[in-house]
Every structure is written in structure tokens, then in C-alpha cells.
N, C-alpha and C positions, 0 to 999 in steps of 0.2 A: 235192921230194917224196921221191924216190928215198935223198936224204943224211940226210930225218928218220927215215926205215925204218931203215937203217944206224945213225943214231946211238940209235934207239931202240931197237932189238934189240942193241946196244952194251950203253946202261946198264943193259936188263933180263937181259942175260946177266951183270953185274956182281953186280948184287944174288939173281938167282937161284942161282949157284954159291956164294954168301958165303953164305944167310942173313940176310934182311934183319929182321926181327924189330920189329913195333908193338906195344906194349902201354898199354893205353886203362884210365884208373881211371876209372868212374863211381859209384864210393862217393863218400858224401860224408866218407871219413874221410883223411887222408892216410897212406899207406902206403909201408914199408918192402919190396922186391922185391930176389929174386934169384932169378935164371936159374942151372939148372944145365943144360949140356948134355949130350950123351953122351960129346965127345969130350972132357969134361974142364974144356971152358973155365967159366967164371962172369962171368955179369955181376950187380950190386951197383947198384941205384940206389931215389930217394924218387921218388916222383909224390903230389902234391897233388891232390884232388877236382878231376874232369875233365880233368886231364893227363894228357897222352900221350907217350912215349919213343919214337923209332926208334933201332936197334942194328943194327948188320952185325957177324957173327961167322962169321970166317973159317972156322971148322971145326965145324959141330956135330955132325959124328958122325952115325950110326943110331940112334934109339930116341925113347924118351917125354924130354921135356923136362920138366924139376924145374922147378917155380913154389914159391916159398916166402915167404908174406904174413908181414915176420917177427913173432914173437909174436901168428902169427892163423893160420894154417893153411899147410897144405905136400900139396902133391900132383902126381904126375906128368898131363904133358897129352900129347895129339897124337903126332905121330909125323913126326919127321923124317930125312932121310938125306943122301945128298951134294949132292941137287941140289934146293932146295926154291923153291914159288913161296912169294912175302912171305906171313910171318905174323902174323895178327893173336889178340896173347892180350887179353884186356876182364876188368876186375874189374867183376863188380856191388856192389848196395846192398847185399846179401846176402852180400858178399864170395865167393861163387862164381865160379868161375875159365872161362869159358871158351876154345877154341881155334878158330881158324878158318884154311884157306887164301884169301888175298886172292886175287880170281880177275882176269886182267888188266883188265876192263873197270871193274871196283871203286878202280883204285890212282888 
């Protein structure tokens, strides 16, 4: 009991100082995505109708995170900094973007 505490305040100190990053498409369109963060980096990936990506990014910096649906919409969300709990961004049908923090009892 004691070594599952350990090793689970382990892997959630991992993904909490990374940046763990879910993003859930419930359109039914398949979409083109990228992540801009503050500190620079980008991520570049497809999701098909009801796919979901995780991503760990080592650095994202302080500020709103760039979502950019390409040739559909582009807007900043949320607000991250050095130390974040997992986030979850969701496309709808609507293709509205939004953000949420995953809260521990949710992952």
C-alpha cells in the first residue's frame, strides 16, 4: 500500500510538472490540430470523430494555450504555467473548443 502511494505520487509528479495534455474530438468531422504553447513548443496532430490524443510537453510556459482547428477556427484557451494538473481540451459538434483541468479523482 505504502509503495503504490510512492509510486503514484511518482507518475503524477511526472505528468504534472510536464504537462500532460488530452484532447477529445467529439465532432463528427475529422480534424486537423495544433497546440501552440507559451513556451514556444507546438504540437501538430489528426483526430478522427471520437478520438482522443495524450501528449506530455515538457515546457509549456505561462499563458493561454493556442488551439488551432486548421482551416476551421483558431483560438486561445485556458491558462497554464509550470506546474499544471492534466488537461483536458474536447472539440464539439459545434466545433467549440473547450478547456478543462482534469481533477485527480476524474483521471
Amino acid at each position: 500500500m505504502i509503495s503504490a502511494f510512492f509510486v503514484g505520487s511518482f507518475v503524477k509528479g511526472l505528468f504534472l510538472g510536464s504537462g500532460l495534455i488530452r484532447t477529445v474530438n467529439y465532432s463528427n468531422k475529422t480534424h486537423d490540430i495544433k497546440l501552440n504553447f507559451p513556451s514556444g513548443e507546438q504540437r501538430l496532430f489528426t483526430l478522427k470523430p471520437n478520438e482522443f490524443k495524450d501528449i506530455v510537453v515538457s515546457k509549456t510556459g505561462e499563458g493561454s494555450i493556442g488551439v488551432e482547428l486548421i482551416n476551421v477556427s483558431n483560438t486561445d484557451i485556458g491558462y497554464v504555467t509550470s506546474y499544471n494538473n492534466p488537461i483536458l481540451i474536447s472539440i464539439n459538434h459545434t466545433t467549440d473548443i473547450q478547456f478543462d483541468y482534469l481533477l485527480e479523482n476524474e483521471q
